[in-house]
N, C-alpha and C positions, 0 to 999 in steps of 0.2 A: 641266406646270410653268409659274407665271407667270414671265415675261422681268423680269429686272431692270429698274426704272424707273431713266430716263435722269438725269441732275441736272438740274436748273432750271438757267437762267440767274442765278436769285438766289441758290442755293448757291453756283455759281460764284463768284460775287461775295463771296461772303463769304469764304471760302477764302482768295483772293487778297488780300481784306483784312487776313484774320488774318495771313498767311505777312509784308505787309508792315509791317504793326504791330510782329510780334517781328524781322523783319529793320533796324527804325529804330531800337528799343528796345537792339537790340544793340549799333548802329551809336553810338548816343547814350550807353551804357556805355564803349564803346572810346573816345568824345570826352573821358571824366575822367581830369586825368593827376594825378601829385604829385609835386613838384620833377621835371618834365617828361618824368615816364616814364608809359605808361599803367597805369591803378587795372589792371584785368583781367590784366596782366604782374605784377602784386605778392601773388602768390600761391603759397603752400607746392607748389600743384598741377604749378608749372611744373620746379620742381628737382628734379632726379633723387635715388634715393633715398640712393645713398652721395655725392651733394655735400650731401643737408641732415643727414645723420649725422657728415662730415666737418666741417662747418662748425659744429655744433652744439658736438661735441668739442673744435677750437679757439676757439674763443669764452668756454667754460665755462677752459680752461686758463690761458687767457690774462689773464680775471679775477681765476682766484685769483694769479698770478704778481701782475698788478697790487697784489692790495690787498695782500703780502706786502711789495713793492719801495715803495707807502704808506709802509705803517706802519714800516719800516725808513727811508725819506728823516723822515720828519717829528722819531720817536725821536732821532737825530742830530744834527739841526739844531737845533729852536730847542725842543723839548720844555723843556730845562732853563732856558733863559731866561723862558719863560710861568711854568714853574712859581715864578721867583720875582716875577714882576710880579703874578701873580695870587694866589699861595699857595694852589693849589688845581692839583688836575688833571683839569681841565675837558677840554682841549685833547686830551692823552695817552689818556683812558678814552673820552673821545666816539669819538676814533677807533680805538683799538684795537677796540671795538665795531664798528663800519661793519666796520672790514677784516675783524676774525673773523665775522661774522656774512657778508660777500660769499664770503669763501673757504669756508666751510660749505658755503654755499648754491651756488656753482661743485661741490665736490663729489657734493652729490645729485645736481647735474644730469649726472657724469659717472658716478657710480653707476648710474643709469636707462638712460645710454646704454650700458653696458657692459652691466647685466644685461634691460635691455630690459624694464623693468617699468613699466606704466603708473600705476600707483600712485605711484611714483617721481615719473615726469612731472607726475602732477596734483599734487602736493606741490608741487613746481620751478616750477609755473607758478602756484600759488596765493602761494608766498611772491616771486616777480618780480613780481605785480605787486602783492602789500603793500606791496614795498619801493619801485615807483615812487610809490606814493599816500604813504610816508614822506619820500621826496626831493618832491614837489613839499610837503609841509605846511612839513617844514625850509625849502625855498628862499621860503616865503612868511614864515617865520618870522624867518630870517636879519638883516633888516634890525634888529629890537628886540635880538636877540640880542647883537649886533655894539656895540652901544649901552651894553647890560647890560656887556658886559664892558670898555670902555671908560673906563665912568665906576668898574666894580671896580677896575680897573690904577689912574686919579686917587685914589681912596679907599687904595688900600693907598701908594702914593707917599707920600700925605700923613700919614697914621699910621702910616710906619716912617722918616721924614725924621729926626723928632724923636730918632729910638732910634740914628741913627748910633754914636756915640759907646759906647753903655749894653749893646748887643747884638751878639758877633761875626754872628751869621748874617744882620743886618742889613746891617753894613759889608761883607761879603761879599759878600749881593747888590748892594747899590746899588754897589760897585766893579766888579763886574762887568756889570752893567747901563750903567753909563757907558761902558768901555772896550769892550762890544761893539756899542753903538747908538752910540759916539761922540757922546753927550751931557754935560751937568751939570746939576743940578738936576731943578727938578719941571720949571720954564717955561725958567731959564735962570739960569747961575750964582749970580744975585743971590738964588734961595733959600735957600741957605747963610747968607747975612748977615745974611738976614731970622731966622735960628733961633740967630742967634748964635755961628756956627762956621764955622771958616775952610774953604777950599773941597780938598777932597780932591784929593791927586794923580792917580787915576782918572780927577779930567777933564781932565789935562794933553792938549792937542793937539799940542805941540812935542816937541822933542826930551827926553831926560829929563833932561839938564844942563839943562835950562835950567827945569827944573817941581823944581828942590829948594827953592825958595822960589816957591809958586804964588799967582799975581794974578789977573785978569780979564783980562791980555793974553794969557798962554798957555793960557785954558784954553777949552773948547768953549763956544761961545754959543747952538748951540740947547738945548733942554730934552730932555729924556726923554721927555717927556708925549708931545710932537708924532712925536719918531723912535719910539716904544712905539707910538703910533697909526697910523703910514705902513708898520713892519714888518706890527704886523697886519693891515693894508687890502690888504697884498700875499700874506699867508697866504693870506687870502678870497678874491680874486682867484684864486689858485691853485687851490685848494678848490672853490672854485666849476666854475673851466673842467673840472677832475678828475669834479665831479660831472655835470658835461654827459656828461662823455666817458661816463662809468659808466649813465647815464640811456640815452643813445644803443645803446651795445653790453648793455644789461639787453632794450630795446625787442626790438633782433634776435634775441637767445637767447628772449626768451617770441614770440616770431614764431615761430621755430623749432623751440622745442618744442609748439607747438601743430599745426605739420606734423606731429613725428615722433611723436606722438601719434595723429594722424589713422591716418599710415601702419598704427601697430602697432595700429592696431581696426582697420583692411581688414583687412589680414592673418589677425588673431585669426575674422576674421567668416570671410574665406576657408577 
């Protein structure tokens, strides 16, 4: 039998170089962090298997409870007031949409975790992320939108001003459009005079003894236009930080389900 030949000095070499090559490589992976944790720790591999089923479960419930307590805060609040500045329900159907279609989609994903079907998952994880590639199109979209309906609110102001008088559900809304934005007018009282008609008690800012004969002294001096457009810059704002949040916690849940995913093909393979 021939004796095993010894290694060169130049395998040697190489060896050593290989071992430090994937030893710097690694060392140079562990250098990438993100908001200052390292990349290699940000991984489905590190969590055990009932914290990323626990966590998946709350996540999903917790959305749908979100867009439910949505669409309940918004319904409430100023639904009724857009609906008459816009005459339309833009506002009301965009979002009952967003919330029905997140609370759905929370559901599959708690359907999947209960019955543990991966079919389930890959549905859950294919409409997460349509719906982030929908939130960023919306948040690029936002700014025309915001515009669009801005100048709809001036345009319905200015062709239902004229109808005060001709039309209760006119006088309706614009009296309650005043008394709840605490305005008068489109700019400011003086639209009234401009149209010929004396200034509704709606805009009274005083006491109401004192608005049974109403003048320019007791009644609101800003316009509607301006408080119509500072309400809804503040909807937006809200909407907006809402859609962060929902962006944020969607990111985690398709993080997540693409662990619990993984896990149930080990499994299946095991």
């Amino acid at each position: 039998m021939k004796q095993r030949e010894k290694p060169t000095d130049d395998e040697d070499e190489s060896e050593v170089d290989e071992e430090s090559e994937s030893e710097e490589s690694a060392a140079s992976y562990k250098q990438y962090h993100f908001l200052g944790i390292p990349i290699y720790k940000l991984s489905y591999k590190r969590l055990p298997k009932k914290c990323l089923r626990v966590s998946f479960f709350t996540i999903n419930a917790a959305l749908t409870g979100l867009s439910a307590v949505v669409i309940s805060m918004w319904m409430l609040a100023d639904s009724k007031l857009m609906l008459r500045l816009t005459a339309q329900k833009l506002f009301v159907t965009i979002l009952l949409i967003i919330g029905a279609l997140s609370a759905i989609l929370a559901l599959v994903g708690i359907i999947a975790f209960a019955k543990k079907k991966r079919k389930f998952i890959t549905i859950y994880i294919l409409c997460h992320s349509l719906s982030l590639c929908v939130i960023f199109i919306c948040s690029v979209m936002s700014t025309s939108v915001f515009e669009r309906i801005t100048n709809k609110i001036r345009e319905e102001m200015t062709a239902t001003i004229i109808k005060y008088h001709s039309l209760d559900w006119v006088t309706e809304a614009w009296d309650n459009t005043q008394q709840y934005l605490k305005c008068c007018g489109i700019k400011s009282y003086k639209d009234w005079g401009e149209y010929l008609m004396e200034i509704p008690q709606s805009c009274c800012s005083k006491l109401i003894e004192r608005c049974l004969q109403m003048s320019p002294e007791v009644a609101y001096k800003s316009g509607c236009l301006k408080n119509a457009y500072l309400m809804l810059k503040s909807n937006v704002d809200t909407v907006t930080i809402s859609i962060l949040f929902i962006s944020f916690t969607t990111g985690i849940s398709l993080f997540l389900a693409v662990g619990l995913k993984k896990k149930l093909k080990a499994r299946m393979d095991y």
